[in-house]
N, C-alpha and C positions, 0 to 999 in steps of 0.2 A: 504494500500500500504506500502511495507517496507521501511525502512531507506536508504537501498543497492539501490533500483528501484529510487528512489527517488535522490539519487545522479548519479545515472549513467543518467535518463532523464533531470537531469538537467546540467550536462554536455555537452549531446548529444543537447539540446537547445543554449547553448552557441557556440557551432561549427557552427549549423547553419546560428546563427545571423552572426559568423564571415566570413561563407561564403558568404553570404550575402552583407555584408559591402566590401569584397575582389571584387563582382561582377567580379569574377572569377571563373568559377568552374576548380577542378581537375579532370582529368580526369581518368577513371577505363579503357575503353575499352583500347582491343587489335588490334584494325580495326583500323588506321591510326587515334586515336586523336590527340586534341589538348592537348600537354602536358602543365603542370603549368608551367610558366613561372619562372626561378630558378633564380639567381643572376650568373651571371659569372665573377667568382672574382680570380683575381692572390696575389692580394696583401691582408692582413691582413686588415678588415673594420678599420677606425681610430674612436677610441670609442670618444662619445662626452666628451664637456667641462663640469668641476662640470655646475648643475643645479638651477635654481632660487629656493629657498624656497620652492613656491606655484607649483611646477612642480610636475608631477608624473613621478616620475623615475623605469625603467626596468633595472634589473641589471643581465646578464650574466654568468654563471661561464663556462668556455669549460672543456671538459677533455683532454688528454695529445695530440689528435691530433690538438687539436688549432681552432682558430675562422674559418678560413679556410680550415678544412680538406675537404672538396666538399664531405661532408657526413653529419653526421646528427647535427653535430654544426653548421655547416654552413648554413643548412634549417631551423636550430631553432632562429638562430640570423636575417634569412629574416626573420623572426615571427616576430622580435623584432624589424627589421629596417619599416614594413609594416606598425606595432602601430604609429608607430613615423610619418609616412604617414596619417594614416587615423585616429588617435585621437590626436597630438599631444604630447606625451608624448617623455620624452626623453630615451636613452637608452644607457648604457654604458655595458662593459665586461669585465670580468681579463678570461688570458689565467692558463690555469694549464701545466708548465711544467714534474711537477714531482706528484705522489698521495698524496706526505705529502704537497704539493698546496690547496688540496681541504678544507680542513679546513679554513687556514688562507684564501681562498678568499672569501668562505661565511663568514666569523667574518668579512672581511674588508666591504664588503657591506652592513654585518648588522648593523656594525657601521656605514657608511654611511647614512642611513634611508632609504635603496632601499623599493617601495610599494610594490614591489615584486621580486623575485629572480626567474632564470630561470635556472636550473639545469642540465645541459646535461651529460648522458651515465652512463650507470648502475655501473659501479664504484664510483658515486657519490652516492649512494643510502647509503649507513649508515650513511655519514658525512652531507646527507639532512635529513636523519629522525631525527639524534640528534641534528643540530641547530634545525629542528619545536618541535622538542619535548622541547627545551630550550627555547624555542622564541617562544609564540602562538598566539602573534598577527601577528609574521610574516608570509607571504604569500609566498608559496612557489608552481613551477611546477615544476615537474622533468620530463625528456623527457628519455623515452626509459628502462620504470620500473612499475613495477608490486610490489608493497608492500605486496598484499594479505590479506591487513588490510585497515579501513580508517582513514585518520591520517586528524585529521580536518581543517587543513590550510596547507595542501600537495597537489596538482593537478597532479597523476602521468598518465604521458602520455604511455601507451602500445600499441602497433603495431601487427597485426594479420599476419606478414606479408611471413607465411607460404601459406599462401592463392595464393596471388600474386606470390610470388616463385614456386608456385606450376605449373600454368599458362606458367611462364616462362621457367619452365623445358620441360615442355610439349610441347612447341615453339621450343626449342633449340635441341629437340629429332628430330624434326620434319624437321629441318632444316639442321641440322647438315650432311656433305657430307660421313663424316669420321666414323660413328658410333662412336664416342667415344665426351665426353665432357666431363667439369672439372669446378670444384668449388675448394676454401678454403679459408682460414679465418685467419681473424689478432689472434685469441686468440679465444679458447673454451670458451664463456660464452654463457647463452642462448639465447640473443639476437642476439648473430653470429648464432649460432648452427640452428637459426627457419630459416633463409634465406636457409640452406645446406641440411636442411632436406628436408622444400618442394621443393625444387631444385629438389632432389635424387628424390623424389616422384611422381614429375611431368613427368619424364623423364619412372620410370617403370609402370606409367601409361597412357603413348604412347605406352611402350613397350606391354602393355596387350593390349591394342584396334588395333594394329598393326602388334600383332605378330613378333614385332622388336627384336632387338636384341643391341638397343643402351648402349652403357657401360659409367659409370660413373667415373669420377678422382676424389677421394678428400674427397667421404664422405659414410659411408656404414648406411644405413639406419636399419639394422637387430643389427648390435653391439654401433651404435651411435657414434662412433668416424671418425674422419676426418684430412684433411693436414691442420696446421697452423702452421704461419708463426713467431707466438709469439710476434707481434711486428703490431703496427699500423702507424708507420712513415717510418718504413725503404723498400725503394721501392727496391734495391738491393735484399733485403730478395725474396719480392714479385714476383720481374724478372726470379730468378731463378728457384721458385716453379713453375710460369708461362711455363717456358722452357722447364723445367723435363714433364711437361704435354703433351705440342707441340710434345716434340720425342716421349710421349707416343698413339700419335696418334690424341689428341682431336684437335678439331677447332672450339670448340664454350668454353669460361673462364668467369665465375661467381667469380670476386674475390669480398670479404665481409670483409672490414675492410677498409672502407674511403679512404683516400688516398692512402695508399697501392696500392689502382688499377691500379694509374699512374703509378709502375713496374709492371705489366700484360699488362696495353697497351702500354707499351715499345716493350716489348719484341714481342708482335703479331703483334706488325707493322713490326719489321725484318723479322716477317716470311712469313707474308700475302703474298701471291701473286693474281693476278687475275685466274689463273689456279685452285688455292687451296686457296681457302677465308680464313680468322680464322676470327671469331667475338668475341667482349668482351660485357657481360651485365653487364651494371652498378647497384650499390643497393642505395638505402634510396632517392635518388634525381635523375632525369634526366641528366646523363651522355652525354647526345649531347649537353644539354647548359653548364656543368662545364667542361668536359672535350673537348674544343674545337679542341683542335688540333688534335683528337684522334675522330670525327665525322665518320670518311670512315668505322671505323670497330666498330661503335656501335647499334650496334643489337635491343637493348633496353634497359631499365632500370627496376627494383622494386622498386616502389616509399613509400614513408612513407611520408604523406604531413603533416610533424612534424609543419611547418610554419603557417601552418592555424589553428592547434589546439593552438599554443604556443600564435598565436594572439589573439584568443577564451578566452584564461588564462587571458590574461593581461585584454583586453574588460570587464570582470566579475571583477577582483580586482578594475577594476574604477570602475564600474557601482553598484558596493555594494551586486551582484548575486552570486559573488565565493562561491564557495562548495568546501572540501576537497573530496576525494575520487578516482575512477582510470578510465579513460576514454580509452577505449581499441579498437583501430582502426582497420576496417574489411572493407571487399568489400562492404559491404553492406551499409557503413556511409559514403565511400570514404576515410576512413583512410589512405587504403592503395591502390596500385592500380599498372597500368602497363602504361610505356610511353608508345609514339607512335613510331616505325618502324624507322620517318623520312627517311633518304638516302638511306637504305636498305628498302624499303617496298616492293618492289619488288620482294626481295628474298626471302617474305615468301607468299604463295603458297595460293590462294583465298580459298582452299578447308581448308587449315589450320585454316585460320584466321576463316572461319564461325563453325570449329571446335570446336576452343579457344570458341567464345561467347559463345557457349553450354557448354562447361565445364563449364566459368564461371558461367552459369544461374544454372548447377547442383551444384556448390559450394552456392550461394545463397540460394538455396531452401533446402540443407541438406540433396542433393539427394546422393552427394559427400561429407563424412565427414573424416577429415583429421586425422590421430591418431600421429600425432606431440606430444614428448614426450616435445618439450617447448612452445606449446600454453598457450595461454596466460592467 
C-alpha cells in the first residue's frame, strides 16, 4: 500500500471518528434534509482566556474576512468551538486584517505553544507551508488548500465542491422563472472559481437533458473567466454586481465570497416580489441559519462541512493519530454537500428533486465526471 493511500485512509478515519463523536450527521441530499446545524453569529466569537499549562490549546488564524464572515472561517472556528464541547480543549483566534497579518499571527501563536494551529483560506497557504517547514513539531491544518505535496505536520483540508455546485446549478436551471441566473465571486482564485464553474455546468447540463435554453450571468465555462467583485468584505461592491444581474434578467444569484453575499441579498430582497420570486444560494455553510434575516429568498446553500473535518484535525493532534497530508472532501465522504430547500421546498418541483438524486447517484458512480479545470 503506498505512502499517499495510507495518509489519505487515515484521514478519511479520523473524519469518521469525528462524525461520530459530532453524532450528527451532514447532510448531502437534495430532498428536504436535515441541514448541519451552523452557529448563527452577528457578533465576532470572544476568543478564550490565556490557558492552564496542562490544556490543549487550538489556535485560529482567519483570513481578511474575519472570525465571522458566515463563510468558511466561520465553519472552521464551529470546528474549533465543537472540540472545546466535546474534548475539552481550549481555543483561541487572531483575526487577519491585512495579508502582511498572516505571518505575524502564526509567529504569535507559535510563540504561544498552540498544539495546533488552524489555518483558514488559500491565501494563507505559503505563510502555513513556511512556518511547518520552520517549525516540524508544529501541527498544522489548513482549511481550503491543496499543496499537491505532503508536508508532514500540514493537515490540508480541500473541498470537491464543484460537485455540489454542480447539483445546484442544475436546481437553479430548473427552477428559475426567468431563464437567466447568475453567479460571481469575491476574487478569481480556484477555490472561488470551482463553486462558478460547476454552477455554469450544472445549469448546461439541464440545459442538455431539457432542451432549455437557461443563460448564465457571471461565468463562461468555455474561456474560464467570470464577474468578481475583487473584494471579500465590501457588500456595496456585491449589491451592485447583484443589481446589474437582476436588470439583466436573472432570479436565481450564487454569490461566492463569504460575506459578500449579505450585498446580493440586499439587493434581491428590493426586488423580490411574490409575482416575480428572485432567490439567492448560499456557498460553504447553510445560509438559512447564518443568514437569518434573508431566510424568505434562500433557495439553498453548497455546503463544505469544513467544521467537522477541522474537528477530525484537532481529535488526531490529541489523540497522537495526526498525519500530514490533504484530505479532499467529495459527495461521497460528505465533505461536501447540498442544504435543505427549508421555506422554499415547495418551489422546487417533486419531479426535480427525484431528478437531482439521480444526478447525484450519477456523480457518485462516475457515470457523470466533471472536467473542472480547478478540481481538486
Amino acid at each position: 500500500m503506498s505512502k499517499k493511500l495510507l495518509v489519505v485512509l487515515s484521514v478519511l478515519m479520523v473524519v469518521a471518528m469525528a462524525l461520530s463523536a459530532c453524532a450528527k450527521a451532514t447532510p448531502v441530499a437534495t430532498e428536504a434534509p436535515v441541514a448541519t446545524e451552523a452557529p448563527v453569529a452577528t457578533d465576532a466569537p470572544v476568543a478564550t482566556e490565556a490557558p492552564a499549562a496542562d490544556t490543549f490549546l487550538v489556535c485560529q488564524v482567519s483570513d481578511t474576512g474575519g472570525i465571522d464572515d458566515k463563510s468558511f472561517n466561520a465553519t472552521a472556528w464551529k470546528g474549533v468551538t465543537d472540540a472545546e464541547e466535546q474534548f475539552g480543549v481550549v481555543g483561541k483566534f487572531l483575526e487577519s486584517t491585512d495579508a502582511s497579518d498572516y505571518e505575524k499571527n502564526i509567529n504569535a501563536f507559535i510563540d504561544e505553544g498552540c498544539d495546533i494551529i488552524i489555518t483558514v483560506g488559500w491565501a494563507l497557504a505559503d505563510n502555513t507551508k513556511a512556518s511547518a517547514l520552520a517549525n516540524p513539531e508544529q501541527k498544522f491544518s489548513i482549511v481550503d488548500n491543496n499543496y499537491g505535496e505532503t508536508i508532514p505536520n500540514v493537515l490540508a483540508q480541500a473541498y470537491q465542491t464543484d460537485q455540489a455546485a454542480f447539483l445546484v446549478g442544475y436546481l437553479a436551471a430548473g427552477v428559475s422563472n426567468t431563464g437567466t441566473v447568475g453567479t460571481f465571486g469575491g476574487a478569481n482564485y480556484g477555490t472561488v472559481a470551482i463553486f462558478m464553474d460547476g454552477f455554469a455546468r450544472g445549469v448546461a447540463y439541464y440545459n442538455e437533458k431539457h432542451e432549455a435554453t437557461v443563460k448564465v450571468l457571471g461565468w463562461d465555462t468555455e474561456s474560464q473567466t467570470g464577474t468578481f467583485t475583487e473584494d471579500f468584505v465590501d457588500l456595496a461592491k456585491a449589491k451592485a454586481v447583484t443589481e446589474q444581474m437582476l436588470d439583466e434578467g436573472a432570479d436565481i444569484i450564487m454569490p461566492v465570497g463569504g460575506s459578500i453575499g449579505l450585498g446580493a441579498a440586499q439587493a434581491i430582497t428590493e426586488r423580490t416580489t411574490a409575482d416575480a420570486p428572485i432567490y439567492l444560494i448560499g456557498v460553504d455553510s447553510d445560509w438559512y441559519n447564518y443568514a437569518t434575516d434573508y431566510q424568505a429568498i434562500i433557495l439553498t446553500s453548497v455546503l463544505k462541512n469544513m467544521d467537522v473535518v477541522t474537528t477530525g484535525a484537532i481529535k488526531s493532534a490529541m489523540d497522537g493519530t495526526f498525519v500530514g497530508g490533504t484530505y479532499v472532501g467529495t459527495l461521497e465522504n460528505n465533505g461536501v454537500g447540498v442544504a435543505s430547500f427549508h421555506d422554499l421546498d415547495s418551489v422546487v418541483p417533486a419531479a426535480l428533486k427525484a431528478e437531482l438524486e439521480s444526478i447525484k447517484a450519477d456523480l457518485l458512480s462516475g457515470a457523470i465526471v466533471l472536467n473542472s479545470a480547478y478540481a481538486q
